[in-house]
C-alpha positions in Angstrom: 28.9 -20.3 20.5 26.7 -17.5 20.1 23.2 -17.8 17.7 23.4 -16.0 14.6 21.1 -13.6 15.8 23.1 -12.6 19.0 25.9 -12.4 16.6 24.4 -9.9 14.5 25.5 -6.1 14.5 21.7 -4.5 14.8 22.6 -1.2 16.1 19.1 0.4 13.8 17.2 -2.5 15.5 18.6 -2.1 19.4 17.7 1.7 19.2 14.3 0.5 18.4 14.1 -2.2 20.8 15.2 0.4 23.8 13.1 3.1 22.6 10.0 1.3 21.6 7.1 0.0 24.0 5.6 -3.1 23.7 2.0 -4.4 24.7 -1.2 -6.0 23.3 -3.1 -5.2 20.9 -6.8 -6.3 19.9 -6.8 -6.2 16.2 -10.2 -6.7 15.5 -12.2 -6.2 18.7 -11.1 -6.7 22.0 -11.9 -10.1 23.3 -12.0 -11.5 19.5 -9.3 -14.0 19.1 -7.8 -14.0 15.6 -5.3 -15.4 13.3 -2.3 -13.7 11.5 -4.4 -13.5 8.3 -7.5 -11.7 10.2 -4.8 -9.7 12.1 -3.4 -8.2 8.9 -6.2 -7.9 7.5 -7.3 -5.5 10.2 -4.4 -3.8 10.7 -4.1 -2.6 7.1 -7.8 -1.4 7.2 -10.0 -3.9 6.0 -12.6 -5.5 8.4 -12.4 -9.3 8.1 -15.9 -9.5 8.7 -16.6 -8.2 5.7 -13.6 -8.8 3.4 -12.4 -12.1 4.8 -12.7 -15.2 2.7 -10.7 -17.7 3.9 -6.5 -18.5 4.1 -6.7 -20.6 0.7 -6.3 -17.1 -0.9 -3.9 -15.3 0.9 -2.0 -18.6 1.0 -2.5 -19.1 -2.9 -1.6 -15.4 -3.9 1.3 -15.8 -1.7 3.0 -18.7 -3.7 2.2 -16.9 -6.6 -1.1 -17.6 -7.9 -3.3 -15.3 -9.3 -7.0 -16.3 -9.0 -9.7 -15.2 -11.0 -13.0 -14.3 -9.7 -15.3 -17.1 -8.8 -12.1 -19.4 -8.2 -11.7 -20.9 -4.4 -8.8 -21.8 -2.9 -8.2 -24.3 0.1 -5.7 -24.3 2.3 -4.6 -27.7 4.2 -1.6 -29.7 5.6 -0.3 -32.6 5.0 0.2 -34.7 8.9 2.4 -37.9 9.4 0.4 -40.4 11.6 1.5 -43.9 12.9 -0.3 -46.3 10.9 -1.1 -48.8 13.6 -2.7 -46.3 16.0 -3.8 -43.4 13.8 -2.2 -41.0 16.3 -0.8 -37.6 14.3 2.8 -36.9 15.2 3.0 -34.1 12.9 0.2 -32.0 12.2 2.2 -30.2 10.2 4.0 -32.8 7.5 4.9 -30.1 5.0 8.2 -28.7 6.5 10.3 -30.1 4.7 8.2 -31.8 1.7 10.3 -31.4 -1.3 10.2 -35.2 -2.1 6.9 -36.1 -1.1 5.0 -33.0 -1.5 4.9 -33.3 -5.1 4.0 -36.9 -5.4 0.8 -36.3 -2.7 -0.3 -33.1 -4.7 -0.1 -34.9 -8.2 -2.5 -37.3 -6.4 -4.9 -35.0 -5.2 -4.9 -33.5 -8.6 -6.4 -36.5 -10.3 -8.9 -36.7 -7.7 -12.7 -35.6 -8.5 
């Protein structure tokens, strides 16, 4: 019963693995917590305090979309709560959404 990934033949990635260091690193700044999108930001050059606007558009670009300047994009989640208490159980609801993703969305989309 071994995971797939212990099952794997990754003789390119075990070289790496014993011949590579590993460690922290500050993105940004050091002290400045950040997220992934900050983080990449950074690491491919750009300063997120200046070129950061938000994860609606990397999220939006990512599935695909192309936005046009002056357009905004939001990024959210859909969460499960229990209806009697209000209490989240998953902050996260869009897992696995394929049924009821589209139905919320078509929603939202009527909304003003």
């Amino acid at each position: 019963g071994k995971t797939p990934l212990c099952a794997a033949f990754t003789p390119f990635l075990d070289t790496l693995a014993r011949s590579g260091c590993t460690g922290l690193v500050d993105p940004v700044e050091p002290g400045l917590a950040c997220g992934s999108d900050t983080a990449h930001l950074s690491m491919l050059g750009y300063d997120p305090r200046v070129y950061y606007r938000g994860r609606g558009a990397f999220e939006s670009l990512g599935a695909g979309l192309n936005m046009k300047p002056g357009e905004i994009a939001f990024k959210s989640n859909f969460a499960t709560i229990v209806d009697d208490t209000g209490v989240v159980t998953q902050r996260r609801a869009d897992r696995n959404f394929e049924r009821e993703g589209p139905i919320l969305c078509e929603y939202l989309d009527k909304t003003e």
